[in-house]
C-alpha positions in Angstrom: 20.4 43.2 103.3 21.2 45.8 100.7 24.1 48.1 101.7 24.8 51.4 100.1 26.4 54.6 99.6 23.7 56.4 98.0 20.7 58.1 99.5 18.3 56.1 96.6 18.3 52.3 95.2 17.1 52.7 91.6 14.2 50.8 91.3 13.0 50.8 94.5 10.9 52.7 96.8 12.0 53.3 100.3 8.4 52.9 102.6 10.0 53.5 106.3 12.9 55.2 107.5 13.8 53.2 110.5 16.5 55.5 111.5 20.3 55.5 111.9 22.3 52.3 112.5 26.1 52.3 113.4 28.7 49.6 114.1 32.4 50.1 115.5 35.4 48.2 116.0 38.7 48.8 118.2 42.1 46.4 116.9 44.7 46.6 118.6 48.1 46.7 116.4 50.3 43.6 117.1 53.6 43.7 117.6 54.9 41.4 114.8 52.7 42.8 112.5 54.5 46.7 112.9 57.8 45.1 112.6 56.9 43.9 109.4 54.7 46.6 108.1 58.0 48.5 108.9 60.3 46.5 107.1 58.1 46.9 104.5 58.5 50.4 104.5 62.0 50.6 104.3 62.2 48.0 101.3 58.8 49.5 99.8 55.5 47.7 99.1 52.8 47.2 100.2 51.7 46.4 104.2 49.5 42.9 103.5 49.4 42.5 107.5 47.9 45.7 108.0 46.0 45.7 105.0 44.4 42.7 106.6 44.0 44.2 109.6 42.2 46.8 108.2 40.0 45.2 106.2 39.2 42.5 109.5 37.8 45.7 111.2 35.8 47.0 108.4 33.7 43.5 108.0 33.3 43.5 111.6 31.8 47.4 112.0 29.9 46.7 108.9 28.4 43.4 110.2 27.7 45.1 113.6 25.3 47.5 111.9 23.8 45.3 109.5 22.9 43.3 112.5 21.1 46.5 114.3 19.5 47.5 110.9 18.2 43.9 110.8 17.0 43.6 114.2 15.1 46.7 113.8 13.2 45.2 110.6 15.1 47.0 107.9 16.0 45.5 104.7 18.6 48.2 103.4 21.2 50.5 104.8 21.6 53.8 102.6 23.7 56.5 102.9 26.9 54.3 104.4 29.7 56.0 105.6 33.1 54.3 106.6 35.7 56.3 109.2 39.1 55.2 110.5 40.6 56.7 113.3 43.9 55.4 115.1 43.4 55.6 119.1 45.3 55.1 122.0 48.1 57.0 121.0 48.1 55.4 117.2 48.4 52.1 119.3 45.1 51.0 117.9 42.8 51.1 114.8 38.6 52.2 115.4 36.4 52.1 112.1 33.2 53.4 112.5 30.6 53.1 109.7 27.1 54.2 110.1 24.1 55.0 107.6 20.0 54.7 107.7 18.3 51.8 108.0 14.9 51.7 105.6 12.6 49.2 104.3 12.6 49.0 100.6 10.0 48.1 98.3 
């Protein structure tokens, strides 16, 4: 499954636009994890909990929709677009990525 940004794959000819595919993700924050991201603040550096965290979410929204896109018959997603939102009064993290699912060629 080709994943991208871009509205085009160079080289390639999209032949059906199966339509858009999305995939989400809620985390909750843990605890331990904000009493070290805050320490971490106060000495400086970088969060590798939430950094972590973060990037959990991501593979999981992106997974999610490659899995729609796939189940539909597509073989690319174009046009991706990540979003990360806190919820539940900043309590939690929600990524959101969605794009179009196509057949390429």
């Amino acid at each position: 499954m080709l994943l991208t940004t871009t509205n085009t794959v160079e080289g390639q000819r999209i032949v059906r636009y199966i339509g858009l595919v999305t995939g989400e993700t809620i985390l909750g924050a843990n605890i331990f994890k904000d009493f070290m991201a805050g320490i971490t603040d106060i000495v400086g550096g970088r969060s590798s909990a939430y950094e972590r965290t973060l990037q959990e979410a991501k593979d999981q929204a992106i997974a999610e929709m490659k899995q729609r896109a796939q189940q539909q018959g597509a073989n690319a997603i174009i046009g991706i677009d990540l979003d990360y939102e806190t919820v539940g009064k900043g309590t939690m993290l929600m990524v959101s990525v969605s794009g179009t699912a196509v057949v390429l060629q």
